[in-house]
N, C-alpha and C positions, 0 to 999 in steps of 0.2 A: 717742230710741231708746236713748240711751245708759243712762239712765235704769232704762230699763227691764230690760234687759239684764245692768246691772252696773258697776261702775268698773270693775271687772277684763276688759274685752272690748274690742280693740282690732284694728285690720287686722292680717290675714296677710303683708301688701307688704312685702318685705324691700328692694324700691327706695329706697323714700322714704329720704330723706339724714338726717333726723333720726328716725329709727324708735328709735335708742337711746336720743337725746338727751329725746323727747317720752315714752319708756313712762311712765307714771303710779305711783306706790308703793301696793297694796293697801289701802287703809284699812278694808273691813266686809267681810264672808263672804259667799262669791255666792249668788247666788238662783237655782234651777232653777224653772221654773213650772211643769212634770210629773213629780215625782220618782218612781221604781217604791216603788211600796207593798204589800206585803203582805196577801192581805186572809185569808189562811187562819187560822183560828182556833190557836194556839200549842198551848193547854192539847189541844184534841183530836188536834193530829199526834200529842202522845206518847204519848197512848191509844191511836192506830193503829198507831204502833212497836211490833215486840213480837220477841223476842229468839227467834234458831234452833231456841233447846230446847226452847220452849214449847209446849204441847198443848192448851192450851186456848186462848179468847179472849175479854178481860173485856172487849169496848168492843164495843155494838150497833152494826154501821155501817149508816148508811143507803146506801137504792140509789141516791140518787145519788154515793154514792162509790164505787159497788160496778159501774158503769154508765158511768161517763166513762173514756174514752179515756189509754191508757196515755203515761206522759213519761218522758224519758230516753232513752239511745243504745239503738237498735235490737239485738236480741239475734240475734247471726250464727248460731246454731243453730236461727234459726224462718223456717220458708219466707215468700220474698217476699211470694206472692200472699195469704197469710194470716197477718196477724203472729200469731196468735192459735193460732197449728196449729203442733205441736212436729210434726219430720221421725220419724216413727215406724217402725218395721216390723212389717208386719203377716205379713211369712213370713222365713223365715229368710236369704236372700239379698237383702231389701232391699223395698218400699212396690209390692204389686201393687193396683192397683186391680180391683175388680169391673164385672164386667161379664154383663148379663143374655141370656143366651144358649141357644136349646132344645137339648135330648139330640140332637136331630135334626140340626141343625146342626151341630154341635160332631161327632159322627159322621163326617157328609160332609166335617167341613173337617181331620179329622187321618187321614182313608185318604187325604185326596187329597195330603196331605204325606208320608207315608209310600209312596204309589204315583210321584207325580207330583213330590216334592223340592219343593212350595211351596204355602202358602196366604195366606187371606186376612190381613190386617193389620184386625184388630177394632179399632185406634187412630184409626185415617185412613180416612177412605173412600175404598174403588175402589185402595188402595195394597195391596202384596202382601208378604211374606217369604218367603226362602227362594232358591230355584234361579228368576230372574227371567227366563231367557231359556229356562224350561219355560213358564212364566205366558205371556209374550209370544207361545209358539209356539200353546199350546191356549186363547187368549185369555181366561186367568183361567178356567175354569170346574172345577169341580169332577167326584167322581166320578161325583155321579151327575147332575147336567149330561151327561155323555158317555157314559150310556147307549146302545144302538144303538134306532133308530128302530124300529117295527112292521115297514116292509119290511125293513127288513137282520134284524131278528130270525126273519123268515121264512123268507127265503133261508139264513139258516144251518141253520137247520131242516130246509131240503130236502137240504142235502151231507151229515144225516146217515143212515148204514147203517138199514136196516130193524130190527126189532125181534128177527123172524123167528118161529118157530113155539115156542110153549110145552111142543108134546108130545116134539119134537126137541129132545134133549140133546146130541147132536153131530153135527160135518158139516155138510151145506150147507144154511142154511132153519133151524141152530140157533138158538135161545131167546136172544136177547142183553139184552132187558128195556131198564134207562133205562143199561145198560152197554154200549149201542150207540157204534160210534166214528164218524168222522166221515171224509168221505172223499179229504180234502185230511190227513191226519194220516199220509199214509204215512213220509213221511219222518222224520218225527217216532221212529214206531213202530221204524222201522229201526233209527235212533240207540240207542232204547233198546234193541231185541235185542240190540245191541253192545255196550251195555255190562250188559246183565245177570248176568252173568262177575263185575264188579266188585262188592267190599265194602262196603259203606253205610259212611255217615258215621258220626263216632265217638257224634255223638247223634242219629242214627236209629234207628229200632226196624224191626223186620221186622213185613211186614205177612201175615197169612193169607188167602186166597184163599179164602172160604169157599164161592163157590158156584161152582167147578171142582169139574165134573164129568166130567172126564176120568176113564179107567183108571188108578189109581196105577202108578207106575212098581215094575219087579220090587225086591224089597230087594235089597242089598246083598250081596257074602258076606261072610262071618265076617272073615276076614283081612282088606280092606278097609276103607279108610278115610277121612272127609274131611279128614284132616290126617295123610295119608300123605307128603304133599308140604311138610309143614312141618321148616323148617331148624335145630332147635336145637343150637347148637351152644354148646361154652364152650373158652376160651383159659385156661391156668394164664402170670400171668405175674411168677412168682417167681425167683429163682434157681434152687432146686432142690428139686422135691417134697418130699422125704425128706429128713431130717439124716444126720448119722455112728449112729444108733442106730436109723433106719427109724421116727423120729416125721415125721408133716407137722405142717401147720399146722391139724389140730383139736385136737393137744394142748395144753393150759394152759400155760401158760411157767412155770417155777419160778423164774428165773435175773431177777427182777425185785426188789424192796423192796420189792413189797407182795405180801401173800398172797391170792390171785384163787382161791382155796379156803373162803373163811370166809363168814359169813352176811350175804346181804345186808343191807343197813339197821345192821350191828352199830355203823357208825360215825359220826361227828358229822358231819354236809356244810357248807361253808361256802360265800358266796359265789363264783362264779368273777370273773376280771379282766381276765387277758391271754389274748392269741392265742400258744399257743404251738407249732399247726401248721398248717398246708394242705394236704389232700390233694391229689394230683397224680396224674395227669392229671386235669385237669376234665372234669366233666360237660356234653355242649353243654348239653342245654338245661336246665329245670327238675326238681329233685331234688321226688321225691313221696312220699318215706318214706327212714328212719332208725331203724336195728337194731341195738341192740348184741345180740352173742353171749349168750343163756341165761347167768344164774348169773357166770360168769366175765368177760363183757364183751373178752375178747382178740382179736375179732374184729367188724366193723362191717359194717354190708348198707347199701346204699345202691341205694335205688330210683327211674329217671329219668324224664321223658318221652322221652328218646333212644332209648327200646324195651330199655335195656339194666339187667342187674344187676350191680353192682360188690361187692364182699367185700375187703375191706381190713384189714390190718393193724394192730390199735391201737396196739402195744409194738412196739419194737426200732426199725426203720427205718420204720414205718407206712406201706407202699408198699403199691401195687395185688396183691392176690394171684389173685385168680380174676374174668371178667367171664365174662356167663353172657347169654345170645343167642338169643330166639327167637320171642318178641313181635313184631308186625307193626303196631302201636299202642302210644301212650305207653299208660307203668306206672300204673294208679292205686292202688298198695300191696303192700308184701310183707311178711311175716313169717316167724320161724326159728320150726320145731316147738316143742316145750317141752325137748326134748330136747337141740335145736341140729344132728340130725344131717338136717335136710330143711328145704325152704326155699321158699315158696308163695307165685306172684308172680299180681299180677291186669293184666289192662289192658284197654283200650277197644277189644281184638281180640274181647273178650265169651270170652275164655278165661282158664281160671288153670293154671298147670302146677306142677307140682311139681317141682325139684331138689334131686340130691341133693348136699349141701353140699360132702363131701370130691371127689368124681370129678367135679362138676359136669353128669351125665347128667338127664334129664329122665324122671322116673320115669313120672309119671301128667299126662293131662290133665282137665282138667272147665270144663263150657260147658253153660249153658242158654237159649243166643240172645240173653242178653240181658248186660248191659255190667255186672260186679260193681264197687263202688265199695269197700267195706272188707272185707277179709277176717280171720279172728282162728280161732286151734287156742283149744278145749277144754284150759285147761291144767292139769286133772284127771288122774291118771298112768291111770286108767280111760278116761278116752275122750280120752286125747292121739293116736291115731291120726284124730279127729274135727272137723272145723273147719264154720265159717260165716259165708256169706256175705252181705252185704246189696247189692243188684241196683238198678238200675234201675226195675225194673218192678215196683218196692213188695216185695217177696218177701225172705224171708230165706231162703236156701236150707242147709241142712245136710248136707256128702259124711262119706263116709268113705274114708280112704285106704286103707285095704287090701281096697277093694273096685273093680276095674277092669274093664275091657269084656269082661276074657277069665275075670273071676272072681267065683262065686256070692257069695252073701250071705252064706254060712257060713266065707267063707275060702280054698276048695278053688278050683283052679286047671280051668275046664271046658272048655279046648278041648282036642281028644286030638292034636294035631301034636305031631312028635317036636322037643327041644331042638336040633335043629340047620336050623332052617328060619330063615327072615330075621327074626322077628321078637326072635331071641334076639342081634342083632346093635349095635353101639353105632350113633348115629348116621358116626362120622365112619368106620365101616368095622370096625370093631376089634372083639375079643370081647367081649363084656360081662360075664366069669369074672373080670375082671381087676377090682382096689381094692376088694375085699369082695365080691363079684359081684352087685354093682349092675345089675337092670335095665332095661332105656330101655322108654320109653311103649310101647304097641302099639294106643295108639284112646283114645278120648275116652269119660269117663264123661258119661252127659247125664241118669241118672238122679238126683237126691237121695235120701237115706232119710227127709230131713223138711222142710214145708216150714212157714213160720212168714208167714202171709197175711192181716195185718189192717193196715197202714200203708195209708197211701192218697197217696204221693210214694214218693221213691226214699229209700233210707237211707244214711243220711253214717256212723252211727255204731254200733257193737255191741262192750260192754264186759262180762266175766266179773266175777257178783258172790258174795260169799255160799260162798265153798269152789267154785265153777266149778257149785253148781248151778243157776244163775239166768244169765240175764243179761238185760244192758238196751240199750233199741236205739233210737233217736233220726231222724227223718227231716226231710226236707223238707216234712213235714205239719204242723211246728211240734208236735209231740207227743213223749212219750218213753212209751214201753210195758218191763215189764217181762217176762219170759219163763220157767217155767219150762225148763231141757232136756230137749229131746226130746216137751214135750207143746205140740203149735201152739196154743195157747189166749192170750192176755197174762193174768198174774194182776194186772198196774197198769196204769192206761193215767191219764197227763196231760197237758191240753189245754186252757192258761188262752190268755184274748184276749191278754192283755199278752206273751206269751211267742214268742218269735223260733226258726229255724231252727237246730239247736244242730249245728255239722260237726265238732267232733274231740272226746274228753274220753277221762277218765284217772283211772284207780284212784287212790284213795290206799293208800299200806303197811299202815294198819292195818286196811283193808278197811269200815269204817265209813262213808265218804262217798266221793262219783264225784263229779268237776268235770267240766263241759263251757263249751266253746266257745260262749258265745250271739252272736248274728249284730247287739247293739247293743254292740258294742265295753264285752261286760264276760264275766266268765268268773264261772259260777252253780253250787254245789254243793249236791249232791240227798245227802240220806241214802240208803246202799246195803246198808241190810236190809232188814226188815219192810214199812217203811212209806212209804220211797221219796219223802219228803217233801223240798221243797224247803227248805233252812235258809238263815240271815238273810245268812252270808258270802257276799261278793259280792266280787272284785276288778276295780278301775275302772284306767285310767292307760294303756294302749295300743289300737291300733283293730285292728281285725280284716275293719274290713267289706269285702266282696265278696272275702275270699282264705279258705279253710280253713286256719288257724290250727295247725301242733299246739300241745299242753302239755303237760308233764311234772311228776311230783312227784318232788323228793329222794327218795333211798333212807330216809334216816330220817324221812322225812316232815315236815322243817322247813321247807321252800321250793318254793314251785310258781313254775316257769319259764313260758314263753310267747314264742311268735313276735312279730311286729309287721306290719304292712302297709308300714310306711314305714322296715324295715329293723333294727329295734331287737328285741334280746335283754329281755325284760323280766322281771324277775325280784322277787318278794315272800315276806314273811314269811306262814308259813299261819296262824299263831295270832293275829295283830295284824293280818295284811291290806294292811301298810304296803310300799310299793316299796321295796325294799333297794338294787337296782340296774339302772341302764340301762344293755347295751351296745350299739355300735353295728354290728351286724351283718354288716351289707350295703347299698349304696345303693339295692337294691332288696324286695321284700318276704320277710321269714325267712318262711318256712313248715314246717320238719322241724327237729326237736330232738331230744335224747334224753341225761338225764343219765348216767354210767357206774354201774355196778352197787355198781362197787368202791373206786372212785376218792372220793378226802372231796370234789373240790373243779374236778370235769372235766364238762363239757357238751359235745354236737358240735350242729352246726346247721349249714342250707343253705336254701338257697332258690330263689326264682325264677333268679337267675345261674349256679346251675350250682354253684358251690364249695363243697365240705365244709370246715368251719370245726371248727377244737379248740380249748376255752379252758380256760383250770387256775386256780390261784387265784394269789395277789398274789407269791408268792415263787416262781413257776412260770417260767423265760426258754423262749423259743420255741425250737423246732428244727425246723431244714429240710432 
């Protein structure tokens, strides 16, 4: 054995007493009688080896190399059950598998999640998701599983009211058709007489009753009205109205270092940096527009969901100066005349009012039942008494203000009550002779002079192009149509597949291109003459999705601003497109911006929290 084995092979027994004495001295090289041998051909691995860079491959491999079973350490990025299968994603949130499923199904099994808070688990059989101890109670079945049986659908059939007589339109035996009720519903019916009083939700729409065939009720009289009962009211809360010389605060400040007289755009704008104020008192909830003053910017509107209007101070002490009262529903927008001397707020009450900006009184109302979403004046010195709305209910409606419930078309004032009857009176008691002789609402315009009826959504957006004779209007129908004024026809209409909800956009100064808002977190600019054509400039780099965004351009038109969703001021170069700068906002979403007129190097913004934010440039320190 020894022999065979080796000289060099000897017991392990570290016992034995002469284990030292007896080791043997190596004399020949051991012998292995299975040594590992190689049997892969040399010359062809290196033809298989083939270097990162290369593109081609000069060596025919056969299949059986191409076919045998992979060696070496297992690769931790390949799923167990398949070494073979890289961990892929096939949707954006990570590896769904398919699964074969009818329209029918899939139906009954997402109302009955949607009614019922659980369905089936398509994973596991007879296992369920969702609200399990609904599952438990209606023992997994679906909607329409729990249809009612032929008897119970019969029986319900007999509790309901007769139909009655077709030739009888009212009274007892009247015509009720498949508008019959049921006669377990009284209690029901009661609730709702009770509250039919109350105002619909802020995204309900009124519904018409078309086949009440009742007597209309007698009209109205002249003096009367359905927002005779409405509270407008506004608080000054300044120091003191008036100076030592009988200016308030629509005069232009002179007493400043810059001159809030000169042309807008005349000067270079530069990035903004710091915070250098807070307005105070905050707004509770969400700010839903931001105004600077016409021309001069000395003065700031601020529009809330809180129902209320704020007007603030830019210069001196930038304190609260006027809050303006009389919305019943958050703000969805306001704006200053072109003039700065009126001020035109909208909200989800489906009304817009007018105040007037020095006295704070409430000049005009207009309502057409339906919920305006953007409102904008004509800022043409010809039809700056003119504005329009985009609605709700697809419509862009067109008022004029110097045309009211109690005045013709031409101007002329047609009710004959003498100037000392109630409606020449302020709201809160006082004459209306007084601050210019300002006077308060006396009824609701519901008429338009034009209305603009081809969107098919509601509309986010209506921007003045072309000298104010055009404008263009953007909906929820993924479209943008352009408009002559005054004629409801669109002379543009665009409507590509690729193209998203567009909700805010924004002139540029030199009036050649309008940027809007699009709803895949990138901001798209359309030429704004002739031809209305979308161009290649595109800005990427903040999100916007599910909030309405504003934006703004520089006065000189070097830099377009923008909100964020996740709280950031974003701001880029318009000619290179590149991000200049991010600030940090808010921690929660900006949504209202607005640069200063006058100012090289000032932006305000607000958002979902409520705070109006002011920021100046790098050499600007804060004051509170």
């Amino acid at each position: 054995m020894t022999s065979l084995l080796g000289t060099a092979y000897e017991s392990s027994d570290e016992d034995s007493p002469n284990a030292e004495s007896t080791k043997p001295t190596p004399t020949s090289t051991a012998v292995v009688a299975a040594p590992d041998i190689s049997i892969e051909d040399h010359s062809r691995q290196q033809l298989i080896l083939t270097n990162p860079t290369d593109t081609t491959l000069t060596y025919n491999v056969p299949y059986a190399d191409l076919s045998r079973p992979q060696q070496g350490p297992a690769n931790p990025f390949k799923s167990g059950s398949n070494g073979n299968a890289l961990k892929r994603k096939n949707v954006i949130t990570g590896f769904a598998e398919e699964a074969a499923m009818s329209d029918a199904t899939f139906t009954a099994q997402h109302r009955t999640f949607q009614s019922l808070g659980y369905t089936k688990d398509p994973t596991v059989q007879g296992a369920y998701v969702g609200d399990l101890s609904k599952a438990a109670q209606f023992n997994g079945r679906d909607v329409v599983q729990m249809r009612p049986s032929k008897d119970a659908s019969a029986a319900l059939r007999r509790k309901r009211a007769r139909r009655g007589d077709p030739s009888i339109v009212d009274g007892e035996g009247a015509y009720r058709g498949p508008w019959a009720r049921y006669h377990d519903d009284e209690e029901a019916l009661a609730a709702e007489a009770a509250l039919a009083g109350e105002e619909l939700g802020s995204d309900e729409e009124y519904e018409e009753d078309s086949l009440a065939l009742t007597a209309p009720a007698p009209a109205p009289a002249a003096s009367s009205t359905a927002y005779r009962e409405a509270s407008e009211t506004t608080t000054f809360h300044g120091t003191r109205l008036y100076d030592e010389l009988g200016r308030n605060y629509m005069h232009v400040p002179r007493d400043q270092d810059i001159n809030l007289h000169k042309e807008v755009g005349s000067i270079r704008n530069y990035t903004p940096h710091n915070l250098i104020h807070t307005f105070t008192p905050h707004h509770t909830k969400a700010v839903t527009a931001l105004r600077f003053f016409p021309q001069s910017g000395h003065l700031l509107l601020s529009a809330c969901a809180d129902t209320k209007l704020c007007l603030w101070d830019a210069y001196h002490d930038r304190s609260l100066l006027r809050s303006f009262s009389g919305h019943s529903r958050a703000l969805t927008d306001a704006v200053f005349s072109p003039d700065g001397r009126r001020i035109l707020s909208a909200s989800y009450d489906r009304t817009m009012k007018l105040w007037d900006t020095e006295t704070g009184i409430c000049v005009s109302r207009f309502s057409t039942g339906k919920i305006p979403h953007v409102i904008r004046f004509n800022p043409s010195p010809e039809h700056s008494s003119e504005f329009i709305a985009g609605m709700s209910d697809k419509k862009i409606i067109q008022f004029d203000t110097r045309i009211g419930p109690g005045t013709s078309k031409d101007g002329n004032d047609d009710d004959d009550d003498n100037d000392n009857d109630d409606d020449t009176t302020k709201l809160d008691g006082t004459s209306s002779t007084g601050a210019g002789g300002v006077r308060p609402a006396r009824g609701t315009v519901t008429e338009p002079t034009q209305e603009y009826d081809h969107h098919l959504a509601a509309v986010n957006t209506l921007t003045f192009v072309d000298g104010a004779r055009r404008f263009v209007s953007t909906s929820d129908d993924k479209s943008l149509r352009a408009w002559e004024w005054d004629i409801p026809v669109p002379i543009k209409f665009i409507a590509e597949p690729y193209m998203y909800a567009m909700n805010r956009a924004t002139l540029h100064p030199s009036g050649k291109t309008l940027a809007l808002q699009s709803g895949d977190n990138q901001i798209v600019v359309y030429a704004a003459l002739d031809k209305f054509r979308q161009t290649k400039k595109v800005f990427l780099g903040h999100n916007n999705a599910g909030y309405a965004i504003d934006l703004d351009v520089s006065p000189d038109g070097a830099m377009l601003a923008s909100g964020d969703s996740a709280g950031w001021l974003c701001i880029w170069d318009w000619s290179s497109r590149r991000m200049l700068h991010k600030i940090r906002a808010s921690q929660s979403a900006t949504t209202c911006l607005a640069w200063h007129p006058q100012e090289s190097s000032r932006i305000v913004s607000a958002g979902v929290d409520g705070v109006v934010r002011y920021w100046g440039g790098k050499g600007e320190k804060a004051v509170r």
